[in-house]
mmCIF file of the N, C-alpha and C atoms, coordinates in Angstrom:
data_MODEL
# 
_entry.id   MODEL 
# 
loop_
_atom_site.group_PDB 
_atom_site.id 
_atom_site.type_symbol 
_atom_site.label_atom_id 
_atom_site.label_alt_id 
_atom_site.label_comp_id 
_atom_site.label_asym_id 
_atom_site.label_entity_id 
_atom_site.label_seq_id 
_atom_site.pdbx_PDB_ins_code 
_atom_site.Cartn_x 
_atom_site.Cartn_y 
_atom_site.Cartn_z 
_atom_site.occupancy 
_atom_site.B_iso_or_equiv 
_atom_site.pdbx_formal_charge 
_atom_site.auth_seq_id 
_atom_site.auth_comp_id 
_atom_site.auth_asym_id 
_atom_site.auth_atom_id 
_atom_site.pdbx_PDB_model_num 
ATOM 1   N N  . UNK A 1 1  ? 19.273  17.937 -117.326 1.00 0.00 ? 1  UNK A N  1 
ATOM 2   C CA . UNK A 1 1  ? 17.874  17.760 -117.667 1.00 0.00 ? 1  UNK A CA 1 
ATOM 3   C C  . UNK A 1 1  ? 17.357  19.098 -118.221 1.00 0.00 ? 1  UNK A C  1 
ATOM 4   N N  . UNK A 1 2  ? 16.642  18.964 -119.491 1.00 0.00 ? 2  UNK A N  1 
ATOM 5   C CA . UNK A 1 2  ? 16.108  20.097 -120.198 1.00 0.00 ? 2  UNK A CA 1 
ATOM 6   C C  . UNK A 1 2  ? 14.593  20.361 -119.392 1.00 0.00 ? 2  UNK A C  1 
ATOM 7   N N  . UNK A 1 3  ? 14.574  21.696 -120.110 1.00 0.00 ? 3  UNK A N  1 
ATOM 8   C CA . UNK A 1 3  ? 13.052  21.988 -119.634 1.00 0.00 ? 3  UNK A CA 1 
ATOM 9   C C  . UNK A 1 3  ? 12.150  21.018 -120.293 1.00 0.00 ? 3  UNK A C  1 
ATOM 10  N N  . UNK A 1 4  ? 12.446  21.151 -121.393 1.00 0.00 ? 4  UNK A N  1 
ATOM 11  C CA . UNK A 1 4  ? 11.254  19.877 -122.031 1.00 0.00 ? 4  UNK A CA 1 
ATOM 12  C C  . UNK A 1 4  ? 11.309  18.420 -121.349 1.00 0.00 ? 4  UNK A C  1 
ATOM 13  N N  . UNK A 1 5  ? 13.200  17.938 -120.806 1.00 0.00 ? 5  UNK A N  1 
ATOM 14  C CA . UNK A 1 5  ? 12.521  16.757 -119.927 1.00 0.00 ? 5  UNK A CA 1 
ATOM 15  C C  . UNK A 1 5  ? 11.678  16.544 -118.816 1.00 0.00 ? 5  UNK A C  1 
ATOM 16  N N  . UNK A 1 6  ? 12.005  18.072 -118.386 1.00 0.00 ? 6  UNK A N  1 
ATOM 17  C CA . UNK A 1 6  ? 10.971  18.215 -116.991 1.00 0.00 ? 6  UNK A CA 1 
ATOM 18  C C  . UNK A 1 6  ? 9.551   18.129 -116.998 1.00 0.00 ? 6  UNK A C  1 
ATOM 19  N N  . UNK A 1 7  ? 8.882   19.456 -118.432 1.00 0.00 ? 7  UNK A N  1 
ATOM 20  C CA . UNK A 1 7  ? 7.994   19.096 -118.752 1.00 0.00 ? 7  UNK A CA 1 
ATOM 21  C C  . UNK A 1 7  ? 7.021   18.131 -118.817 1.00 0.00 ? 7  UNK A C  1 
ATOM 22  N N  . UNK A 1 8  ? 8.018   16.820 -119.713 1.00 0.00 ? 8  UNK A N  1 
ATOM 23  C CA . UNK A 1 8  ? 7.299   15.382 -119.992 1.00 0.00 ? 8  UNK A CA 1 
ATOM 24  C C  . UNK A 1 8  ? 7.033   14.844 -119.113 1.00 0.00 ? 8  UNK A C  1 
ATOM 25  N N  . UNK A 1 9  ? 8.183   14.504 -118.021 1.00 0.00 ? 9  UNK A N  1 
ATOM 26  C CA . UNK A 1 9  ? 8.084   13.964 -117.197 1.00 0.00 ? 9  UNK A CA 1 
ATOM 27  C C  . UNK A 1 9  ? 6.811   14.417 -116.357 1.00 0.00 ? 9  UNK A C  1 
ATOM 28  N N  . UNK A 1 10 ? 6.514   15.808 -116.431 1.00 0.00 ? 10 UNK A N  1 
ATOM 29  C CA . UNK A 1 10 ? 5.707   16.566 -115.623 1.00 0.00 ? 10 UNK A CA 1 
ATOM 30  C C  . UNK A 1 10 ? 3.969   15.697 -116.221 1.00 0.00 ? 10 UNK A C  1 
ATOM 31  N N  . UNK A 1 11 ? 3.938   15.593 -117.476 1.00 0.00 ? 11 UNK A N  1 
ATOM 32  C CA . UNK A 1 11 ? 2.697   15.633 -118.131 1.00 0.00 ? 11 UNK A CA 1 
ATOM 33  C C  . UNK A 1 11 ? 2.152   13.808 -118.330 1.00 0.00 ? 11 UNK A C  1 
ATOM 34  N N  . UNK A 1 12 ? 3.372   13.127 -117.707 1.00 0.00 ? 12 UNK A N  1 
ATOM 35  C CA . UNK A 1 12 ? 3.364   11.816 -118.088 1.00 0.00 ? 12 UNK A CA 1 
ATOM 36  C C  . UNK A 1 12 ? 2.252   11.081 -116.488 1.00 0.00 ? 12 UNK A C  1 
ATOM 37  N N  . UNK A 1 13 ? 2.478   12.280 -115.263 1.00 0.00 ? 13 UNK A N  1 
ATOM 38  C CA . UNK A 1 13 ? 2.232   11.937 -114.346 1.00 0.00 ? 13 UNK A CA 1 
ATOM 39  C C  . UNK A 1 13 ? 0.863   12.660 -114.268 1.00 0.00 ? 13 UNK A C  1 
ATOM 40  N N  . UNK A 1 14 ? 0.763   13.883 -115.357 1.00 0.00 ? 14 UNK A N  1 
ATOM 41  C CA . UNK A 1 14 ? -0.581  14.854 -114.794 1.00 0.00 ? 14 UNK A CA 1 
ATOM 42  C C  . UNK A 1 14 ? -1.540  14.502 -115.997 1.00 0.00 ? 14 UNK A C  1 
ATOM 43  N N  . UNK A 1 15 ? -1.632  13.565 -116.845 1.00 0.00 ? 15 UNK A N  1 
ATOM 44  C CA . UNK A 1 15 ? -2.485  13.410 -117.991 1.00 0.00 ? 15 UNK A CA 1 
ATOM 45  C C  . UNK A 1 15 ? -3.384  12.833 -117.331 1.00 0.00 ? 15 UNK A C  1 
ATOM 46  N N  . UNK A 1 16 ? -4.819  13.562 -118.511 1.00 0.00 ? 16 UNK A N  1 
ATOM 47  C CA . UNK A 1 16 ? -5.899  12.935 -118.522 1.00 0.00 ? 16 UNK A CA 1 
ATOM 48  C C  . UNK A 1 16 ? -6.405  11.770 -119.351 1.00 0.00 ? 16 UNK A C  1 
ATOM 49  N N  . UNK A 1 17 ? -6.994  10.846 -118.314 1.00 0.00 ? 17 UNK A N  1 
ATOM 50  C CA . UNK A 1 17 ? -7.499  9.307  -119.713 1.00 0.00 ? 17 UNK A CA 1 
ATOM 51  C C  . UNK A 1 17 ? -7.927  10.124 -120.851 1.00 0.00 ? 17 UNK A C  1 
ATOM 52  N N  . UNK A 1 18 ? -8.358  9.526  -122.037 1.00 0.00 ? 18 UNK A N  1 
ATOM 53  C CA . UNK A 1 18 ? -8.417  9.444  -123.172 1.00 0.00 ? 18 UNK A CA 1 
ATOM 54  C C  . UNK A 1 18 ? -9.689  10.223 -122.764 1.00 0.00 ? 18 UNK A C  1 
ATOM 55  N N  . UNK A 1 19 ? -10.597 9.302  -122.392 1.00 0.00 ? 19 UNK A N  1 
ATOM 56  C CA . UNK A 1 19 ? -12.482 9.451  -122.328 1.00 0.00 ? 19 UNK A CA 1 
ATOM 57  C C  . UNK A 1 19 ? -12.503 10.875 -121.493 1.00 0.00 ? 19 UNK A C  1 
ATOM 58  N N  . UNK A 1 20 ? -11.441 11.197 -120.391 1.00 0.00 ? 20 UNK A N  1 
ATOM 59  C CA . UNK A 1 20 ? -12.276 12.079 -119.271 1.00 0.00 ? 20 UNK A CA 1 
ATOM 60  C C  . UNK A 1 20 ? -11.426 13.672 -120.768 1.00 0.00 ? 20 UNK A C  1 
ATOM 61  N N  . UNK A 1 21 ? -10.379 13.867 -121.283 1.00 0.00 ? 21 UNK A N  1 
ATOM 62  C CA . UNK A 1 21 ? -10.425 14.497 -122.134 1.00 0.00 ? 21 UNK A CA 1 
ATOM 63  C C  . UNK A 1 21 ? -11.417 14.939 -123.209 1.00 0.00 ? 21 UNK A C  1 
ATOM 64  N N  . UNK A 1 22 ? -11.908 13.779 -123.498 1.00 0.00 ? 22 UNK A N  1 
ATOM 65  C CA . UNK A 1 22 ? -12.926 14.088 -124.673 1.00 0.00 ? 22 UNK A CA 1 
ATOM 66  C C  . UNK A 1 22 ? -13.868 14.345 -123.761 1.00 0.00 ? 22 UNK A C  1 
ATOM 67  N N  . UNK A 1 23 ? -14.160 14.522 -122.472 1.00 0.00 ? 23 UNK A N  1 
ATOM 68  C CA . UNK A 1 23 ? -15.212 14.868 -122.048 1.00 0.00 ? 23 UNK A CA 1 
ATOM 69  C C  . UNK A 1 23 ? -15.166 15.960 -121.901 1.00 0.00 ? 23 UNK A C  1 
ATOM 70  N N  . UNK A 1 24 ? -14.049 16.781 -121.247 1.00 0.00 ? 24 UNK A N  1 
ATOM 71  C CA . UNK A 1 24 ? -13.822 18.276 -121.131 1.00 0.00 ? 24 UNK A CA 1 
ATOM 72  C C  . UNK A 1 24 ? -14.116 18.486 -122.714 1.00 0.00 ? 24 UNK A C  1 
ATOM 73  N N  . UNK A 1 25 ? -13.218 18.280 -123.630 1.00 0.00 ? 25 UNK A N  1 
ATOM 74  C CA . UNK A 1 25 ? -13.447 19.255 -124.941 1.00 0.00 ? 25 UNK A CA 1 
ATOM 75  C C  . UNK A 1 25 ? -14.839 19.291 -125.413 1.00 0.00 ? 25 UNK A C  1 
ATOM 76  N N  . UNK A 1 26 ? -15.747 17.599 -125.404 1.00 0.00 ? 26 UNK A N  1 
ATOM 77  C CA . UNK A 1 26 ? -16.591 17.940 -125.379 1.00 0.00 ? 26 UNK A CA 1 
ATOM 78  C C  . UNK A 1 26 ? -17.609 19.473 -125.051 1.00 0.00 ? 26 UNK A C  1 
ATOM 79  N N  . UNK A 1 27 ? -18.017 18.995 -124.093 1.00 0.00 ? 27 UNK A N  1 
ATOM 80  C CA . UNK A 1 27 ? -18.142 20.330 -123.169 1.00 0.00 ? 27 UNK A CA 1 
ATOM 81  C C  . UNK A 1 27 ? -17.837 21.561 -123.324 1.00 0.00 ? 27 UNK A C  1 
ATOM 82  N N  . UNK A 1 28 ? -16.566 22.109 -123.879 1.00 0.00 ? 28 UNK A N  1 
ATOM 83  C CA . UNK A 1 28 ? -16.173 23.142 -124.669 1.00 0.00 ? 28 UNK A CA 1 
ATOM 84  C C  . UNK A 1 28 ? -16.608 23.672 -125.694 1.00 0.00 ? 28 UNK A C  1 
ATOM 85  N N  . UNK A 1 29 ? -16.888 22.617 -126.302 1.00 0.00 ? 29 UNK A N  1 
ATOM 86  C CA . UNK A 1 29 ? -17.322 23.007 -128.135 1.00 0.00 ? 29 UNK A CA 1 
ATOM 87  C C  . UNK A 1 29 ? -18.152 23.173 -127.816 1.00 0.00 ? 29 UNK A C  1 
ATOM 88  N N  . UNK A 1 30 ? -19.463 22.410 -127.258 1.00 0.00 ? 30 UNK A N  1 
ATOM 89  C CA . UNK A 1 30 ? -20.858 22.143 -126.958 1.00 0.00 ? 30 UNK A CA 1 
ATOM 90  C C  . UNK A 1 30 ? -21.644 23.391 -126.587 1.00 0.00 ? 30 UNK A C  1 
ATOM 91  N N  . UNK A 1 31 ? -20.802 23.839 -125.494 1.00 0.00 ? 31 UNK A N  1 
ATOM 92  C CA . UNK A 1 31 ? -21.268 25.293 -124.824 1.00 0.00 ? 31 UNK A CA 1 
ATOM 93  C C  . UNK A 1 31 ? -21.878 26.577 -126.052 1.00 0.00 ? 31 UNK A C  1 
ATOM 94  N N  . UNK A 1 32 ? -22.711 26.955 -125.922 1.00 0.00 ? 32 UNK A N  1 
ATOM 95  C CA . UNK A 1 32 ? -23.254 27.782 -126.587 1.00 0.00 ? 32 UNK A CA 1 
ATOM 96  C C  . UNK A 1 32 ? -22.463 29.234 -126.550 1.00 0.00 ? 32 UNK A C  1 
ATOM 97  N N  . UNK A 1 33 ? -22.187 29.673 -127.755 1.00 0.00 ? 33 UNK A N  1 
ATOM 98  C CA . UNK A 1 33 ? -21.766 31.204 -127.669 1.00 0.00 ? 33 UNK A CA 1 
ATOM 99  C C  . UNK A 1 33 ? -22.576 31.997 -127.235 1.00 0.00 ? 33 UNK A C  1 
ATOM 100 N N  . UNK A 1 34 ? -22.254 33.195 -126.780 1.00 0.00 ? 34 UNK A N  1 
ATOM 101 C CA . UNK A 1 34 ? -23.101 34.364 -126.118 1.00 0.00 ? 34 UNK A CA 1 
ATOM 102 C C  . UNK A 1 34 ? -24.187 34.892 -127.438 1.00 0.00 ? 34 UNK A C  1 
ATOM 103 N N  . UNK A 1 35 ? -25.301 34.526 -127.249 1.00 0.00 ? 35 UNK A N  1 
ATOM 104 C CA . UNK A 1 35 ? -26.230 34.984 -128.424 1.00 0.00 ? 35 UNK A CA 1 
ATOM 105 C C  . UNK A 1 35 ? -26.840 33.978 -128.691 1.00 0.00 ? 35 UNK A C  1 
ATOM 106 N N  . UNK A 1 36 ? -26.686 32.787 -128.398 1.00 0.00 ? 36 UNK A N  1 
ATOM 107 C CA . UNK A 1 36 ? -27.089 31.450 -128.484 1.00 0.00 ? 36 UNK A CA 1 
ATOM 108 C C  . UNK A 1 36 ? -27.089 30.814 -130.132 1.00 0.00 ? 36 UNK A C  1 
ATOM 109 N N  . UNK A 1 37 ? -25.549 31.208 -130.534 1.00 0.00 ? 37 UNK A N  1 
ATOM 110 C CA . UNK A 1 37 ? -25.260 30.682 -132.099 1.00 0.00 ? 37 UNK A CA 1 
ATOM 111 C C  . UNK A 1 37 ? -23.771 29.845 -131.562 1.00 0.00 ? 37 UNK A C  1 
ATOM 112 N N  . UNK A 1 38 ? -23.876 28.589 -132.096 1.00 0.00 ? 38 UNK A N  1 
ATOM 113 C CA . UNK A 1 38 ? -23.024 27.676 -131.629 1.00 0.00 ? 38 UNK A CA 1 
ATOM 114 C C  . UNK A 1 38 ? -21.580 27.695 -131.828 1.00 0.00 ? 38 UNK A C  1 
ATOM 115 N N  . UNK A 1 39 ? -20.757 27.825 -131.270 1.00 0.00 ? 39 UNK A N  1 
ATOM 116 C CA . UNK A 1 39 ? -19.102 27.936 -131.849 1.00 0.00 ? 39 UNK A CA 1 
ATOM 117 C C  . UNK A 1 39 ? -18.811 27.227 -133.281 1.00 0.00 ? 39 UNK A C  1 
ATOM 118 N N  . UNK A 1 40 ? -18.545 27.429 -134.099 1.00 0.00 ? 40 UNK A N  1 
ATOM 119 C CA . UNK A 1 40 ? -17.876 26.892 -134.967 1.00 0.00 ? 40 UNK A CA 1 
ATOM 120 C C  . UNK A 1 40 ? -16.391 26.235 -135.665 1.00 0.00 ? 40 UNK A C  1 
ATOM 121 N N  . UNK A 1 41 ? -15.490 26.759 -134.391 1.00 0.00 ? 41 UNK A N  1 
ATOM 122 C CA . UNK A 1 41 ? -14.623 26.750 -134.761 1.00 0.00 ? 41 UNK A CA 1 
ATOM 123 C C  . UNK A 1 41 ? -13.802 27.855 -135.042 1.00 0.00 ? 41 UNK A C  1 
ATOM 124 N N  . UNK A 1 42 ? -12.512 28.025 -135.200 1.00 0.00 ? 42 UNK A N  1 
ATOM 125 C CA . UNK A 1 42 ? -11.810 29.253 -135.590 1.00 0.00 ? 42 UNK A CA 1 
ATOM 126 C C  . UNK A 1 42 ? -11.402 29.274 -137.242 1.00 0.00 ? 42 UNK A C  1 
ATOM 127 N N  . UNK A 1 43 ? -11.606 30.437 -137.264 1.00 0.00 ? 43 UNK A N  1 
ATOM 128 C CA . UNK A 1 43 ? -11.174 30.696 -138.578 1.00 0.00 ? 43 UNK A CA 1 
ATOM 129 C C  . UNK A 1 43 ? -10.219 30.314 -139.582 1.00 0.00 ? 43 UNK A C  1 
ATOM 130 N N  . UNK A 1 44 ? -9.897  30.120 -140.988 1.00 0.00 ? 44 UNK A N  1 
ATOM 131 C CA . UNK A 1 44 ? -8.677  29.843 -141.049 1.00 0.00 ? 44 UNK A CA 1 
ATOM 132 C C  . UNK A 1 44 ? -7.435  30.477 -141.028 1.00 0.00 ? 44 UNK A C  1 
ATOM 133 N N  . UNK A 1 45 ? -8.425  31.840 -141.077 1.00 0.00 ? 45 UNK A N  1 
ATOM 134 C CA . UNK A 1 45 ? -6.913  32.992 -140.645 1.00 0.00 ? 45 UNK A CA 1 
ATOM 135 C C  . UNK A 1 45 ? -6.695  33.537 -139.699 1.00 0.00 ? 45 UNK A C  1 
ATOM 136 N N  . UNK A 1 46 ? -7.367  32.595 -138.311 1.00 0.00 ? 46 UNK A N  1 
ATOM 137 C CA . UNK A 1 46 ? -7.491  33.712 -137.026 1.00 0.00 ? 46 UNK A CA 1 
ATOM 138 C C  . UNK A 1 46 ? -6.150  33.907 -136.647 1.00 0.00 ? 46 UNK A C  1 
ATOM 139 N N  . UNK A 1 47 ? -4.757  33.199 -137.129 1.00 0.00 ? 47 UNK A N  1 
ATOM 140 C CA . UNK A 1 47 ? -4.013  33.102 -136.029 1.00 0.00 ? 47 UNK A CA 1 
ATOM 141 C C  . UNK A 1 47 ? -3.035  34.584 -137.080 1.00 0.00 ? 47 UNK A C  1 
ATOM 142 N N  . UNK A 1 48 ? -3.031  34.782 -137.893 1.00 0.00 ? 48 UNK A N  1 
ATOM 143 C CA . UNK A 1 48 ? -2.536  35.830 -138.765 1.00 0.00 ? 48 UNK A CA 1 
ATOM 144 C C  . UNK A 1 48 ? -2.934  36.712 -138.429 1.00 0.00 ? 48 UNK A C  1 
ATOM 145 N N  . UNK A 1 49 ? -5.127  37.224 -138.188 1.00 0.00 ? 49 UNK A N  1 
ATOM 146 C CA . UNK A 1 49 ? -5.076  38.217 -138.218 1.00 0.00 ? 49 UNK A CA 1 
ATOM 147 C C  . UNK A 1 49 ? -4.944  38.348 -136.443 1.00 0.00 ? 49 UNK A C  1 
ATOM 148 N N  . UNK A 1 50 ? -4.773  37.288 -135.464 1.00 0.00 ? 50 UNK A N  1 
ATOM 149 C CA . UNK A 1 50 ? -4.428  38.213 -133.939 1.00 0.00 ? 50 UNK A CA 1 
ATOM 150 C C  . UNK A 1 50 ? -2.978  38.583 -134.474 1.00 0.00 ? 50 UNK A C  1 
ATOM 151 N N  . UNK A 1 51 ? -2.346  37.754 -135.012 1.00 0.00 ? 51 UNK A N  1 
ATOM 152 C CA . UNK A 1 51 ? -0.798  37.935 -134.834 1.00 0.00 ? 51 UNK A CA 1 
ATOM 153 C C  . UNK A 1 51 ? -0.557  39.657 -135.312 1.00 0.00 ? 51 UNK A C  1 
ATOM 154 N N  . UNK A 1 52 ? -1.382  39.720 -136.737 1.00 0.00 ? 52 UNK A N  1 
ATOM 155 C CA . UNK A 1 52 ? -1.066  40.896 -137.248 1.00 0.00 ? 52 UNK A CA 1 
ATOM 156 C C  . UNK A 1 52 ? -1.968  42.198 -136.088 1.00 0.00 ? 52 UNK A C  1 
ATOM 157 N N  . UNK A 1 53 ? -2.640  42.096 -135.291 1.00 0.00 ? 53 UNK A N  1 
ATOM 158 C CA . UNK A 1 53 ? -3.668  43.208 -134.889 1.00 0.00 ? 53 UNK A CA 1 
ATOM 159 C C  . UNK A 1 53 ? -2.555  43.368 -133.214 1.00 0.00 ? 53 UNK A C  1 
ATOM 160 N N  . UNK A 1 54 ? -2.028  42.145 -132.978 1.00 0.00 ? 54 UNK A N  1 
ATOM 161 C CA . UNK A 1 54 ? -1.094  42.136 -132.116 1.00 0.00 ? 54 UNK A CA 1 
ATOM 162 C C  . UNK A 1 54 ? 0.389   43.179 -132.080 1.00 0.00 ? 54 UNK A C  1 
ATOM 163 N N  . UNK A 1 55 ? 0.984   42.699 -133.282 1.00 0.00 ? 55 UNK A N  1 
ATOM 164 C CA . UNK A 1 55 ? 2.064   43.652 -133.676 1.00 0.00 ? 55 UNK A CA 1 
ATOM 165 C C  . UNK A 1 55 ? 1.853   44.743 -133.982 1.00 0.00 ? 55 UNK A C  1 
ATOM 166 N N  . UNK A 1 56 ? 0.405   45.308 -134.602 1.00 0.00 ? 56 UNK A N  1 
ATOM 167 C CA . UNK A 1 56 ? 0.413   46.943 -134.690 1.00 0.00 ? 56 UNK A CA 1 
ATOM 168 C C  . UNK A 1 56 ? -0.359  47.278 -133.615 1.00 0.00 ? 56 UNK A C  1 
ATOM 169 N N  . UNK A 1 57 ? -0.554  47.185 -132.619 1.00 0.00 ? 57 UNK A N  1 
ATOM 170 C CA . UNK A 1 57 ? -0.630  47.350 -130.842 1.00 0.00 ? 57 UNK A CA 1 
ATOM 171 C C  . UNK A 1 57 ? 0.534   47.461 -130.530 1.00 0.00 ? 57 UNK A C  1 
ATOM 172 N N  . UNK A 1 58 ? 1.462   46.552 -130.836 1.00 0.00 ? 58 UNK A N  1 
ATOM 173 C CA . UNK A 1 58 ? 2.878   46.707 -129.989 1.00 0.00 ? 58 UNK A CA 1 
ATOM 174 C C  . UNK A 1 58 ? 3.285   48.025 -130.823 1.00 0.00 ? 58 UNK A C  1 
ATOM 175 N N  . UNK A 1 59 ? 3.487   48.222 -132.130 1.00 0.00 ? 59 UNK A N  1 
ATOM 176 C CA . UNK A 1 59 ? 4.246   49.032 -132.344 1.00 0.00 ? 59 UNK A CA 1 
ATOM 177 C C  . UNK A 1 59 ? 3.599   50.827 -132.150 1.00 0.00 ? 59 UNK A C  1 
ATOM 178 N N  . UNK A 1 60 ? 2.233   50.627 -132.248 1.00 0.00 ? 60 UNK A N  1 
ATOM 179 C CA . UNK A 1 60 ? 1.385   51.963 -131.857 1.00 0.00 ? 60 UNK A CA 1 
ATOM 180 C C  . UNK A 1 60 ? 1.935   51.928 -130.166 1.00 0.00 ? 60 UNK A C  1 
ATOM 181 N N  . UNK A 1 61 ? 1.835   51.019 -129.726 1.00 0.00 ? 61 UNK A N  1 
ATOM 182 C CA . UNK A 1 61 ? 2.435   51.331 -128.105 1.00 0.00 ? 61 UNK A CA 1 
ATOM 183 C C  . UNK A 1 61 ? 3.498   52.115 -127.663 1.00 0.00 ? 61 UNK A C  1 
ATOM 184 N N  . UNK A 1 62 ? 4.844   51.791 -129.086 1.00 0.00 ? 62 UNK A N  1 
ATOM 185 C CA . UNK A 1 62 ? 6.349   52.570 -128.913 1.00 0.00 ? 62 UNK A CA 1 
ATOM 186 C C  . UNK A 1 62 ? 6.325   53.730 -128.961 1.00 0.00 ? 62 UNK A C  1 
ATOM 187 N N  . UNK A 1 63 ? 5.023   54.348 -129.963 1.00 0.00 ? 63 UNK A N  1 
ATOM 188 C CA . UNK A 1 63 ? 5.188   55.690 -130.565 1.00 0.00 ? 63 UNK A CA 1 
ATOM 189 C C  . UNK A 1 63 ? 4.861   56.566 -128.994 1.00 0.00 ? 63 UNK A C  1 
ATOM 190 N N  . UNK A 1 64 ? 5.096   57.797 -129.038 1.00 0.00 ? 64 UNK A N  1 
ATOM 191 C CA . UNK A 1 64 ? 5.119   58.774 -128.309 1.00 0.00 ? 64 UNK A CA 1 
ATOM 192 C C  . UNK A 1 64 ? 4.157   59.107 -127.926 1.00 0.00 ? 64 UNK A C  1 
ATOM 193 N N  . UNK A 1 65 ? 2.886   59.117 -127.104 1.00 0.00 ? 65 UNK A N  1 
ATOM 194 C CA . UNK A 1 65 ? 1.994   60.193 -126.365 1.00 0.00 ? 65 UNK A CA 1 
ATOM 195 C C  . UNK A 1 65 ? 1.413   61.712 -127.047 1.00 0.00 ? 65 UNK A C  1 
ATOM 196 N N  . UNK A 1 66 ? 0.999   62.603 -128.063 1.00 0.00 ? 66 UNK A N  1 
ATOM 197 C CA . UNK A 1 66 ? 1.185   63.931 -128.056 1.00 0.00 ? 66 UNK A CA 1 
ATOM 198 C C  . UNK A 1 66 ? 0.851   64.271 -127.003 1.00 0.00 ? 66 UNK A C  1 
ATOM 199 N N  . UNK A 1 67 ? 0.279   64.322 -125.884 1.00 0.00 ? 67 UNK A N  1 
ATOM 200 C CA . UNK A 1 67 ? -0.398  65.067 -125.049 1.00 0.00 ? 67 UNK A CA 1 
ATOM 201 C C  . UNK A 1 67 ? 0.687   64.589 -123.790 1.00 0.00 ? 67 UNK A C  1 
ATOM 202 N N  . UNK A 1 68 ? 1.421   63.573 -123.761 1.00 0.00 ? 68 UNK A N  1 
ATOM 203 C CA . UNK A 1 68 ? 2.474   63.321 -123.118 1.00 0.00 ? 68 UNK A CA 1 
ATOM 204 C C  . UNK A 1 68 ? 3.666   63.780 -123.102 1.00 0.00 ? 68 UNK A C  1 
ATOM 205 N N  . UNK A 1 69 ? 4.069   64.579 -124.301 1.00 0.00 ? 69 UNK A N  1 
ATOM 206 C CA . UNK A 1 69 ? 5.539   64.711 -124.394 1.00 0.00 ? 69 UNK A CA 1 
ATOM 207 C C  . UNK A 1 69 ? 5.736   66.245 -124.414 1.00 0.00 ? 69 UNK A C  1 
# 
C-alpha cells in the first residue's frame, strides 16, 4: 500500500459534504482583509514571485556571516 493509498483511503472517511465545504470557503473569501478592503484573490504571479523571493532566501542563507567568520 502506497502513501497515496493511505491517503485516499484516509480522505474518503474524513471529507466534508459538498454544502458544509462551501460553507467554510465561503467564510474565507468573505472575511474582510486587515484594512477593511476585501480579498480578491491571488495574483497571477503569486506563486513565481514566493517561489522566486523563496530561493534567494535560501541561497542568501548559504552565504557566510562577515561578522561571523
Amino acid at each position: 500500500m502506497s502513501l497515496d493509498d493511505v491517503l485516499a483511503a484516509w480522505a474518503a472517511t474524513a471529507r466534508l459534504p459538498d454544502a458544509a465545504a462551501d460553507g467554510v470557503y465561503q467564510r474565507i473569501i468573505m472575511t474582510p482583509a486587515p484594512g477593511g478592503k476585501q480579498f480578491g484573490g491571488l495574483g497571477r504571479t503569486w506563486w513565481r514571485d514566493f517561489s522566486a523571493d523563496f530561493a534567494a532566501r535560501m541561497i542568501t542563507s548559504t552565504r557566510p556571516v562577515p561578522w561571523a567568520a
